[in-house]
C-alpha positions in Angstrom: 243.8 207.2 -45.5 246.5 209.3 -47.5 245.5 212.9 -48.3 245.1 212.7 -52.1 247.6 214.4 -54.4 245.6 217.3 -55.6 247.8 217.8 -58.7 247.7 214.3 -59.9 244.1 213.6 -59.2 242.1 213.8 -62.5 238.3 214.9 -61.9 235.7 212.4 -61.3 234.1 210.3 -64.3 230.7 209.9 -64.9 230.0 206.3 -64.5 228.8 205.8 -67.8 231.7 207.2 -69.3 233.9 205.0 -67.1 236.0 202.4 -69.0 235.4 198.9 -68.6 239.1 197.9 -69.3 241.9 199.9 -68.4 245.1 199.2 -69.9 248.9 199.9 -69.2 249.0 202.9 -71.7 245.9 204.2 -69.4 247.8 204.1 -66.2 251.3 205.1 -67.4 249.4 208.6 -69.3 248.3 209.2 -65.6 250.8 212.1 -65.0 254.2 211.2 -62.9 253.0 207.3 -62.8 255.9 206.9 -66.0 258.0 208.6 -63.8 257.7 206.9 -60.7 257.6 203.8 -62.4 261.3 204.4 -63.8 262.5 206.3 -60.5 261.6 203.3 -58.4 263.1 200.7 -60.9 266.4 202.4 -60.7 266.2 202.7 -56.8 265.3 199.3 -56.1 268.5 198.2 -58.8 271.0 197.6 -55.7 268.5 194.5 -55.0 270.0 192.9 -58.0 273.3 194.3 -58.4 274.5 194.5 -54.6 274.8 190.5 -53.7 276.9 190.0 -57.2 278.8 193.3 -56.3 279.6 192.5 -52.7 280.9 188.8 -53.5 283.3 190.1 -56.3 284.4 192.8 -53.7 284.4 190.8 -50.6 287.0 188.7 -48.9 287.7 185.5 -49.4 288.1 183.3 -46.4 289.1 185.1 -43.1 288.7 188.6 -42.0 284.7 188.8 -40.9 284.2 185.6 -43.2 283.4 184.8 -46.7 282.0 187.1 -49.5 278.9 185.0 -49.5 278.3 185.5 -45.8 278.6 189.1 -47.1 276.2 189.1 -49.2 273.3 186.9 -47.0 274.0 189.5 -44.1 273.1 192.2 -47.0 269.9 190.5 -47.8 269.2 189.8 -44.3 269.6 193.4 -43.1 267.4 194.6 -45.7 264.7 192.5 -44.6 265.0 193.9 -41.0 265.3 197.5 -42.5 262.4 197.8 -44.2 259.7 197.6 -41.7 261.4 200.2 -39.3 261.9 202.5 -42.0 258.2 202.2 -43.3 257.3 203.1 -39.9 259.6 206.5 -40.2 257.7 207.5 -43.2 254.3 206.6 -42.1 255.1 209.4 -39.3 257.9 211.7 -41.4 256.9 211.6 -44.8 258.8 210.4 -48.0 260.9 213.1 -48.7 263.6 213.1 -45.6 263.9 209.4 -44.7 263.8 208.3 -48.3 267.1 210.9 -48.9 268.7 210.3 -45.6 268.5 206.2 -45.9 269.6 206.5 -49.8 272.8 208.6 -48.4 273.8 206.4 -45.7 272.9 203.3 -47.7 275.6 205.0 -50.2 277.9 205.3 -47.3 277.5 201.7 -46.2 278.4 200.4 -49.6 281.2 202.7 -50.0 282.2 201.1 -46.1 282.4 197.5 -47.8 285.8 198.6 -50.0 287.4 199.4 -46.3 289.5 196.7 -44.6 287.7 195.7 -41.4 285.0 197.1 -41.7 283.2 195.2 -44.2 280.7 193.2 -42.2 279.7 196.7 -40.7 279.1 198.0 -44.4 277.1 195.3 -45.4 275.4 196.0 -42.3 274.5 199.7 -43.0 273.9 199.3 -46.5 270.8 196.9 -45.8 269.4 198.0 -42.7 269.2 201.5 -45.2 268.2 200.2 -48.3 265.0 202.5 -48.8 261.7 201.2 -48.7 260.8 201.7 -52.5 258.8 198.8 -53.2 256.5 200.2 -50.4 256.6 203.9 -51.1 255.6 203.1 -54.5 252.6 201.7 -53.8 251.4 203.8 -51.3 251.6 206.2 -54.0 249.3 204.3 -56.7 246.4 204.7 -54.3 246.1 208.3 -54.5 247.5 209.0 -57.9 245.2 206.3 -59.7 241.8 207.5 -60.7 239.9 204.5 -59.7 241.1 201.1 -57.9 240.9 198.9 -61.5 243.8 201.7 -62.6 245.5 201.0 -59.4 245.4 196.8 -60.1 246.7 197.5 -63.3 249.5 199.5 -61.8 250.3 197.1 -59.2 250.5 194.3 -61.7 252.6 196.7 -64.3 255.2 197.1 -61.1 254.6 193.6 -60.0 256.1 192.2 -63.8 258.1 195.1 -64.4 260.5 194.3 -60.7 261.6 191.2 -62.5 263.9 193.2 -64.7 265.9 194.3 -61.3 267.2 190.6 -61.3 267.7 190.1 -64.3 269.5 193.7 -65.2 271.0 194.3 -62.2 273.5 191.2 -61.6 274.3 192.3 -65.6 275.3 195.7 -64.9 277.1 194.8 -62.0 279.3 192.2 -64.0 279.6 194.5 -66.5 280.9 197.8 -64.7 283.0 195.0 -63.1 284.7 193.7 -66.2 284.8 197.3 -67.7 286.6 198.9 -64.5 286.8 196.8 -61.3 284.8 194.9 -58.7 285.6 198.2 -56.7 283.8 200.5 -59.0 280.4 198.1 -59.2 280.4 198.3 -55.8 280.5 202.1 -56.0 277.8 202.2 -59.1 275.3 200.0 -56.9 275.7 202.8 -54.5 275.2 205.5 -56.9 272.2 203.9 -58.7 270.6 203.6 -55.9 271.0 206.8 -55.2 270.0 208.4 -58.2 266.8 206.7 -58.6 265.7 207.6 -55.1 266.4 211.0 -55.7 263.9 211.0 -59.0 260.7 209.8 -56.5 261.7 212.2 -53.4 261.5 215.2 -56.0 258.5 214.4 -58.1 255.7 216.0 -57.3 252.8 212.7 -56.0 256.5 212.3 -53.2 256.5 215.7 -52.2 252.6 216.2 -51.8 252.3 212.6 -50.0 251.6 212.8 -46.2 251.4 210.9 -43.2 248.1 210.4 -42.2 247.9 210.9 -38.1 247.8 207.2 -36.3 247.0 205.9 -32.9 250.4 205.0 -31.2 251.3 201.7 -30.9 254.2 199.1 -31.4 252.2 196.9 -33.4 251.1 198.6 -36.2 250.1 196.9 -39.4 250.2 194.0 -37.3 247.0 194.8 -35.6 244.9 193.8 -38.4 244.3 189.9 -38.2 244.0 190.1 -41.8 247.2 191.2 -42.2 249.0 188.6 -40.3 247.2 185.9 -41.4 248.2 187.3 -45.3 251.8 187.6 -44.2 252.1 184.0 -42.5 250.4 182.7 -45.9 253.4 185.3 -48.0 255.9 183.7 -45.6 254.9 179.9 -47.3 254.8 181.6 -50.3 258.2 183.0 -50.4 260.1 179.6 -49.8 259.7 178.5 -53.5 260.7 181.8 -54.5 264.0 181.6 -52.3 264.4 177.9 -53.3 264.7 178.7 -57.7 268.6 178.8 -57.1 268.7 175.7 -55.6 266.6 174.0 -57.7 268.6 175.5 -60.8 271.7 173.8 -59.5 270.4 170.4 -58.6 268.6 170.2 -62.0 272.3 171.1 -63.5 273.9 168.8 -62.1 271.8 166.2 -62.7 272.3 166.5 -66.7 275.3 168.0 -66.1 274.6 171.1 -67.9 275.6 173.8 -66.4 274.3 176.6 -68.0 270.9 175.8 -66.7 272.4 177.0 -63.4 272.0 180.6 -64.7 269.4 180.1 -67.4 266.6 178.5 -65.4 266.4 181.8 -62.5 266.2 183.8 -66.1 263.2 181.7 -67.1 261.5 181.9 -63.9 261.6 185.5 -64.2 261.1 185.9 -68.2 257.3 183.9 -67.4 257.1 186.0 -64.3 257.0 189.3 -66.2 254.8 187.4 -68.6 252.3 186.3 -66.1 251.9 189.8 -64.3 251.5 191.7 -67.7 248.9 189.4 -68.7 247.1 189.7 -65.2 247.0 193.4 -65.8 245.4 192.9 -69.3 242.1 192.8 -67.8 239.6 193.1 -64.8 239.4 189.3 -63.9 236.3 188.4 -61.8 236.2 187.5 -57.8 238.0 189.1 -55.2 241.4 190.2 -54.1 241.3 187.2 -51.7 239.9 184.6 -54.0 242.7 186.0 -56.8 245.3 185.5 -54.2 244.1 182.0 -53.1 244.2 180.8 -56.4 247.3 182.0 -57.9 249.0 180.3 -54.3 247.8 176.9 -55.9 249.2 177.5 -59.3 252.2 178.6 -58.0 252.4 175.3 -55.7 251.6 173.0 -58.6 253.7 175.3 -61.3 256.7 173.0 -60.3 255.5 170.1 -61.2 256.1 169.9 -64.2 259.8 171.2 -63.1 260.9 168.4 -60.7 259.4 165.8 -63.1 261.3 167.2 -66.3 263.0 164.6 -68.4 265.8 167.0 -69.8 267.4 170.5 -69.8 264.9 171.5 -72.5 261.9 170.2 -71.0 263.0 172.1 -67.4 263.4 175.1 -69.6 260.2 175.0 -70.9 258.4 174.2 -67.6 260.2 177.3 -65.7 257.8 179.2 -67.0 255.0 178.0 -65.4 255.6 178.6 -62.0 256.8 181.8 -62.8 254.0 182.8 -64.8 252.0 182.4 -61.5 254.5 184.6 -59.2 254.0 188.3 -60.6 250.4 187.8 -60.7 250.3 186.4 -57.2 252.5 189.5 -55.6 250.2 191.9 -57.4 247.7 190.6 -55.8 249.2 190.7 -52.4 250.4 194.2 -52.8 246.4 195.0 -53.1 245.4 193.3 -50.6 247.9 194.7 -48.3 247.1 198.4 -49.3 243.6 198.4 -48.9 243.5 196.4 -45.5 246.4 198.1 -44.0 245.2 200.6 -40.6 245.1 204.1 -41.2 248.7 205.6 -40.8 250.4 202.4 -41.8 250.4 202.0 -45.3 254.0 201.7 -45.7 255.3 200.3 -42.9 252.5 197.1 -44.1 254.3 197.4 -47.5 257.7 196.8 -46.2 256.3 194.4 -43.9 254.7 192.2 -46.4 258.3 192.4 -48.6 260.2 191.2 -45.2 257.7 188.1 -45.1 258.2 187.4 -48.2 262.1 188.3 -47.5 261.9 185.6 -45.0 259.9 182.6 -46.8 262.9 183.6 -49.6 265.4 182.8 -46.9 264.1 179.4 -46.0 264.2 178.2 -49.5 267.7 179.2 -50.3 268.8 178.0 -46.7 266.9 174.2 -48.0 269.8 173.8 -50.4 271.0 170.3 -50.5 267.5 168.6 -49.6 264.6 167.5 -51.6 263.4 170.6 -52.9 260.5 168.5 -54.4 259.2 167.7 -50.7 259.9 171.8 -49.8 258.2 173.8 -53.1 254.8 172.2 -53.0 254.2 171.9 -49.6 255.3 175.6 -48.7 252.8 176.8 -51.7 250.0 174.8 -51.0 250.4 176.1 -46.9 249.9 179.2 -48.0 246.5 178.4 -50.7 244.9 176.7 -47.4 246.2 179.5 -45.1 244.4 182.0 -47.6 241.3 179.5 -47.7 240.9 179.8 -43.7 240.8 183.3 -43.7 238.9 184.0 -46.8 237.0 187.3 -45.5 239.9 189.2 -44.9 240.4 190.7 -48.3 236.8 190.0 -50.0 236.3 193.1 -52.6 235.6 192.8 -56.1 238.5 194.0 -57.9 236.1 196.8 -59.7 237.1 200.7 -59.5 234.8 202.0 -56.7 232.3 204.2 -59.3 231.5 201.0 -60.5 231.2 198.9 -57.6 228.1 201.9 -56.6 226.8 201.4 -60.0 226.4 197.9 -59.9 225.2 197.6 -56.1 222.1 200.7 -57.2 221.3 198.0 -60.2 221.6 194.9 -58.4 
């Protein structure tokens, strides 16, 4: 396990005095979690501004290909990047391969504006993306004064991520139509940047280190419980990666086009909704049984999609299945954190973001099928995969104080 940070840490609490519902304002007063919060928003920005970025930057047909192929090798480097890099800091630390992959992510994006080399930039700049989505929760554990806190901070980041797709291809337009495709390119670079700067010096970044591991290429992957969770995040992922087809078909089948752009927004407006209610309270059951559940719901949240009867009825039923995403990658995050070996927390992280990377890729690739015979299937897979393995994340979601009060009553 992580050494604590000692300056974040508040002291113990009696169990009686121990709340029974712990809220966002209870979590964000724990000191640097506003900060990180923020920091890791900004970082993680070049996941929504980079693919618009890179197509209004890239070629057109020739050269290395087409601004789209850009833009999938992007995404498909970062999803190879992550794990590696996880790895790095689950030996190094935070602080230098956080810096170093933020500078030569920079440098990667700045490599896409040169002629010839922009296959290799795209390149660069993914394999390099940092790892923040990981580093941040690795840092909840420690900073959060009980595990209930740290749910409600995983859900907090879970709903709050969705605003990095839906603000980041906005800023990239706009610095686009303000200056040039050029300079958005250059902004993703800097944003990035700039937020990974703000973790790397706060103070729960600097006092995190590696905890010592056994040496061995598989890592993470060692835990059965793991890989059974990431096959079931891999099923889980291909409706995820699918919302962009689906938004088109749907358009063109009532030929309106907006809903092209507006139904992705309403997936992720019910998203955000979804995880900030799941962090409202301490639901009952575990981890597991959370995760299992939500898989379902997110499976049968398109139904009422595919069967809509007109662009405002598919409006309207966007936010189901979205309601069920956040709440269902909060719960993963958890599971991942507490069943990840010793000296691997990270490098699980990024490993559990690749799978879902991957299930994303699948969905997106299924353009031009029937989605309908794709999305619920795929969900479903990963509600019985979850079903078949039920043991491998079965804790109460109750902060560890009161998990010993109750077992001494029961």
């Amino acid at each position: 396990m992580h050494r604590s940070v000692t300056t974040a840490t508040p002291e113990p609490t009696a169990p009686h005095t121990l709340p029974t519902v712990v809220r966002y304002r209870d979590v964000l007063r724990v000191p640097h979690a506003a900060r990180l919060l923020i920091s890791t928003l900004m970082g993680r920005l070049p996941s929504g501004m980079a693919p618009l970025a890179i197509v209004l930057t890239g070629p057109g047909d020739g050269g290395y290909g087409t601004a789209g192929m850009l833009a999938a090798v992007y995404l498909l480097a970062n999803a190879a990047g992550g794990p590696p890099l996880g790895r790095l800091i689950d030996r190094l630390g935070q602080t230098r391969v956080l810096t170093v992959s933020a500078l030569v992510a920079g440098a990667g994006f700045a490599l896409i504006l040169v002629d010839d080399a922009q296959m290799l930039g795209a390149v660069v700049a993914g394999l390099s993306r940092p790892p923040l989505d990981a580093t941040l929760r690795c840092l909840w554990k420690p900073l959060m004064p009980s595990r209930e806190h740290e749910r409600v901070a995983l859900s907090l980041d879970a709903a709050t991520q969705e605003l990095i797709y839906i603000a980041g291809p906005l800023l990239a337009a706009a610095v686009a139509w303000a200056t040039s495709a050029q300079w958005a390119l250059l902004a993703t670079a800097a944003v990035g940047l700039a937020g990974t700067l703000l973790v790397v010096t706060s103070s729960p970044s600097r006092a995190w280190r590696p905890t010592p591991r056994t040496a061995d290429w598989l890592g993470p992957l060692r835990s059965v419980g793991l890989r059974r969770l990431y096959a079931a995040m891999v099923c889980a992922g291909v409706p995820m990666g699918a919302i962009v087809p689906v938004a088109v078909q749907t358009a063109d089948r009532w030929q309106a086009p907006e809903l092209a752009g507006a139904l992705p927004a309403v997936v992720s407006v019910g998203a955000a909704i979804g995880g900030l209610v799941y962090g409202t309270r301490s639901w009952p059951g575990s981890a597991s049984r959370h995760l299992t559940v939500l898989c379902a719901v997110w499976a049968a949240g398109w139904l009422p999609l595919l069967a809509a009867t007109g662009p405002a009825t598919a409006v309207a039923a966007g936010l189901l299945p979205g309601a069920a995403m956040a709440p269902l990658l909060s719960a993963a995050y958890l599971i991942t954190g507490h069943l990840a070996p010793d000296g691997t927390t990270t490098e699980a992280g990024a490993l559990l973001v690749a799978a879902l990377d991957i299930g994303c890729a699948v969905g997106t690739a299924a353009a031009g099928t029937d989605l309908g015979l794709l999305l619920l299937p795929a969900g479903g897979t990963a509600a019985l995969i979850l079903l078949a393995a039920r043991p491998i994340a079965d804790r109460p979601l109750l902060p560890p104080t009161a998990s010993a009060e109750a077992r001494k009553t029961s």
